[in-house]
C-alpha positions in Angstrom: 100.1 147.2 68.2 102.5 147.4 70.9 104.0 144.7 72.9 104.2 140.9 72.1 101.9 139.0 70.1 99.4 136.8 72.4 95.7 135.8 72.2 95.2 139.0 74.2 96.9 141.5 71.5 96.2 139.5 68.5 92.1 141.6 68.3 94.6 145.0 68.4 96.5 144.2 64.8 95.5 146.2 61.9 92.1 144.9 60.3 93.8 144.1 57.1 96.3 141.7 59.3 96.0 138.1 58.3 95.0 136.1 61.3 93.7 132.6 62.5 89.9 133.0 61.9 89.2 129.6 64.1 88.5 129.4 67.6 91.6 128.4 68.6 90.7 127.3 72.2 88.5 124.8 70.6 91.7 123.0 68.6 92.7 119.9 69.9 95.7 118.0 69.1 96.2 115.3 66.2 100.1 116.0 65.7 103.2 115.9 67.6 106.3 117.1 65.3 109.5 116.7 66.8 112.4 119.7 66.0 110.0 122.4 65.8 112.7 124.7 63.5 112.0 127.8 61.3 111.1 124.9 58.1 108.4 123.5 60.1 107.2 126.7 61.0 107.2 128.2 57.7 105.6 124.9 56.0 103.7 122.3 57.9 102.4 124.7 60.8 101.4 127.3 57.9 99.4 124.5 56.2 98.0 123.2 59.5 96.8 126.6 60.5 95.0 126.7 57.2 93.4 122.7 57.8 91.8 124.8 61.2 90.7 127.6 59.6 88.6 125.3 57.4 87.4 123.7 60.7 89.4 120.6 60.6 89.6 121.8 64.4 91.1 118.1 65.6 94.8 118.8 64.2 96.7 121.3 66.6 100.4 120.6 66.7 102.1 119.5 69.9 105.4 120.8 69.1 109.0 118.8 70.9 112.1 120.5 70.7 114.5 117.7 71.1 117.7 119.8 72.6 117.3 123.5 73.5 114.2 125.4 75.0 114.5 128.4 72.9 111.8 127.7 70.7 109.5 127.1 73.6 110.6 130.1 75.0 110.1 132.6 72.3 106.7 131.2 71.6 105.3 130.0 75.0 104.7 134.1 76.1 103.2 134.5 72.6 100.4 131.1 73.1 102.5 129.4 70.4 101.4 132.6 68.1 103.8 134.2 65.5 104.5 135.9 62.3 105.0 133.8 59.3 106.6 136.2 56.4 105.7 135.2 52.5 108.1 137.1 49.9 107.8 137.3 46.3 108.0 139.4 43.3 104.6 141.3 44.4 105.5 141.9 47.6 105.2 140.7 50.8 102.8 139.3 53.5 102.5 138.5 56.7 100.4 136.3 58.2 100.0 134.9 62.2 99.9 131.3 62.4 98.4 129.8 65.4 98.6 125.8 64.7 101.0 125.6 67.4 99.0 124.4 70.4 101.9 123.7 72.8 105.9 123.0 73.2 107.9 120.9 74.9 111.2 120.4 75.3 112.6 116.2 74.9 115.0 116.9 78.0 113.8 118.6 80.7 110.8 116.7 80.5 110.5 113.5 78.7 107.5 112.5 80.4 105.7 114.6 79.1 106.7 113.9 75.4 106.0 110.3 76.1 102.3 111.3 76.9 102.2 113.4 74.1 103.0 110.7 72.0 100.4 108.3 73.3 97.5 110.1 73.3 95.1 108.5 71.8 94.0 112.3 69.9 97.0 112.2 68.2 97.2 110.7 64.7 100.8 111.5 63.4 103.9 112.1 64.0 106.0 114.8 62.2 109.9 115.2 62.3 112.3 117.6 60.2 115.5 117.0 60.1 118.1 119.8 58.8 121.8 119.7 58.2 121.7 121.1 62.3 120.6 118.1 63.1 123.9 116.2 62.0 126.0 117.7 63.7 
């Protein structure tokens, strides 16, 4: 496949490419996790997409950057889609993860994190915190 991943190019991977097998215009949001880093990425989103490929549909992540927009900005052209990468001794494989429903960023629109946060869909909150975060 050339060009960036998106719900347009994602049918054009390789047939052996693990992708989200859910409808993903169906999932609604149950979560909001604020400092959406590479852990959460690589952990809870990973295990989320998995809850909405077993058709727990309701628990798409609304994702709040709390200080820069480059999260947002790498993912917004992609629908929130990427590549998670699992290593070990066997090998390794890659898998797109698409539990990521939408992004925002805390300053340049705080609004809309406040409405995020009470929206009566979502049922918890999620924060990582990583030694970034103290500084």
């Amino acid at each position: 496949m050339n060009g960036r991943l998106s719900n347009a190019t994602i049918a054009k991977l390789p047939a052996e490419a693990l992708v989200p097998h859910y409808p993903r215009n169906s999932v609604t949001p149950g979560i909001v996790h604020l400092g959406v880093g590479a852990f959460h990425r690589a952990h809870q989103a990973a295990y989320v997409d998995a809850c909405l490929a077993d058709g727990e549909s309701d628990w798409g992540i609304v994702g709040v950057s709390l200080r820069s927009p480059d999260t947002r900005d790498a993912l917004q052209p992609q629908d929130g889609l990427y590549t998670l990468a699992i290593r070990d001794s066997a090998g390794e494989q890659l898998q797109v993860i698409g539990s990521i429903q939408s992004l925002l960023v805390a300053p340049e629109d705080p609004g809309a994190v406040l409405a995020a946060l009470t929206d009566p869909r979502i049922r918890i909150v999620t924060l990582t915190i990583t030694e970034k975060a103290y500084l």
